[in-house]
SERO-4910 file (N, C-alpha, C, O; in steps of 0.05 Angstrom, whole numbers):
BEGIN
 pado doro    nc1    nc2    nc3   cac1   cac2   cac3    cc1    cc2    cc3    oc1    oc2    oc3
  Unk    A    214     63   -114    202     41   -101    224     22    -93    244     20   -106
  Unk    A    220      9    -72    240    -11    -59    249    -32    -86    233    -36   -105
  Unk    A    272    -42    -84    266    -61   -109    261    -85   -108    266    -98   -128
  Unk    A    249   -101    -81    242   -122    -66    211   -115    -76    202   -129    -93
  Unk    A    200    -98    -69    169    -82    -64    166    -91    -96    152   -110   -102
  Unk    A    179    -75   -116    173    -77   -147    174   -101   -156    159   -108   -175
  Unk    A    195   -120   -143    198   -153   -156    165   -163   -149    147   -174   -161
  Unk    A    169   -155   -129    134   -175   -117    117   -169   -132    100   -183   -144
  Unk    A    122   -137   -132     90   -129   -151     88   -146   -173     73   -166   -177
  Unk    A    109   -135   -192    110   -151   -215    101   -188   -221     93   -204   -238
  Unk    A    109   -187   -200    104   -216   -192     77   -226   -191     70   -245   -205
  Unk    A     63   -214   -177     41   -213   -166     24   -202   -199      1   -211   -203
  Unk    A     33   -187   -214     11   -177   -235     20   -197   -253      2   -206   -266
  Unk    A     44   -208   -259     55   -226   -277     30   -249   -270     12   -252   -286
  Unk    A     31   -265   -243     19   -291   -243     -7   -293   -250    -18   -314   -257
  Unk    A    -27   -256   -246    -58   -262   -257    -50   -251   -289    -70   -247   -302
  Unk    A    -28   -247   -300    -31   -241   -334    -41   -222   -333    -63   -217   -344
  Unk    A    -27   -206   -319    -27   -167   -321      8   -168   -325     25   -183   -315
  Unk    A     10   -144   -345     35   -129   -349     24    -92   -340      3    -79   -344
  Unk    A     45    -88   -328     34    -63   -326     45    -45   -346     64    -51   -360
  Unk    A     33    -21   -348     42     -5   -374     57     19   -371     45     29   -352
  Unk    A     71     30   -376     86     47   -365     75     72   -348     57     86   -358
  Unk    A     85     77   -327     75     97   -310     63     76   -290     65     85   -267
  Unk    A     53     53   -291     29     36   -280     42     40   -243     32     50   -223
  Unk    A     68     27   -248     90     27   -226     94     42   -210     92     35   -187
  Unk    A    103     71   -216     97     91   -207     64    104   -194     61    119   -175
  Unk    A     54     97   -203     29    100   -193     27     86   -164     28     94   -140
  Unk    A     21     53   -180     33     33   -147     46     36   -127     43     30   -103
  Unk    A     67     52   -146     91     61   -113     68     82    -97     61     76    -74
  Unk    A     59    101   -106     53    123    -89     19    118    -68      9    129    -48
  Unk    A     14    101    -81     -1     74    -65      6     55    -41     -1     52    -18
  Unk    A     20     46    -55     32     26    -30     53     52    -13     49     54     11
  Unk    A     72     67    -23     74     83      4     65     99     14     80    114     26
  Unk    A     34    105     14     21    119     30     10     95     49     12     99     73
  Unk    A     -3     68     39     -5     45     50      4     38     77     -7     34     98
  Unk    A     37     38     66     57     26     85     64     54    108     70     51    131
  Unk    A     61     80     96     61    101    126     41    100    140     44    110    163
  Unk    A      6     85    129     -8     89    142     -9     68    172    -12     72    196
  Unk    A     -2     36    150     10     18    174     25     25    190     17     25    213
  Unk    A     53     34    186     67     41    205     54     57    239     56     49    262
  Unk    A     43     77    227     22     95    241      1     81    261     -6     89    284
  Unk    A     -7     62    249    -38     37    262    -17     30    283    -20     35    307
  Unk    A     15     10    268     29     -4    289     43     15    308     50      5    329
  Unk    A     48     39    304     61     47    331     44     54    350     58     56    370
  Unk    A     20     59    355      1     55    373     -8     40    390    -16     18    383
  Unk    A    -10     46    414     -6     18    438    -32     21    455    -36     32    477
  Unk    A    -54      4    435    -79     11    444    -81    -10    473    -93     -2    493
  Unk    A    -72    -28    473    -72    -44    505    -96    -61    497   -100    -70    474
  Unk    A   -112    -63    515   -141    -80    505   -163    -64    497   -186    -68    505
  Unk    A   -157    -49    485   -173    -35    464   -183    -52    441   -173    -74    438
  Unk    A   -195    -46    432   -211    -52    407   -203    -38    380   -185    -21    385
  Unk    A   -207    -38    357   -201    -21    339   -231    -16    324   -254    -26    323
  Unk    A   -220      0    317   -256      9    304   -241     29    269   -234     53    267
  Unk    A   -240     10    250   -227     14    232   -247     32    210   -270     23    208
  Unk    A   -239     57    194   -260     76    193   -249     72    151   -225     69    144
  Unk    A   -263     74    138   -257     77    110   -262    105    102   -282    119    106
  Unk    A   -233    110     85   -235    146     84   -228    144     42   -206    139     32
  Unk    A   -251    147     29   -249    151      8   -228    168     -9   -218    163    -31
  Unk    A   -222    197     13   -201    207    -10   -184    201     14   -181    212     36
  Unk    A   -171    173      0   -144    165     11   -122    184     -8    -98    179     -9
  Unk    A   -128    197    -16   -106    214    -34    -88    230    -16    -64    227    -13
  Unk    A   -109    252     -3   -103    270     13   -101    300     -2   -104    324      4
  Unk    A    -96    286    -19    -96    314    -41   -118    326    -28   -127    348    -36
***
């Protein structure tokens, strides 16, 4: 994981009084970078005045 990406997290679970437990991180990572390829993907798309019509896909796994 980036080590900007992991400060925040940490950050972010530190301020609601979450520690994560080992492995927790790892997990996160493979989360947020499927996340961040999926953004990438949304932003290189040049819908013009299109609309978006945003679809929720349960096995975000892919597995």
């Amino acid at each position: 994981m980036d080590k900007s990406i992991e400060q925040c997290l940490t950050a972010l679970l530190a301020r609601e009084g979450l520690e994560p437990k080992p492995g927790d991180l790892e997990q996160f990572t493979e989360i947020i970078e499927l996340y961040m390829e999926n953004l990438k993907q949304l932003h290189s798309v040049n819908l013009g005045a299109e609309e978006l019509g945003p679809v929720f896909r349960p096995e975000w796994t892919g597995k």
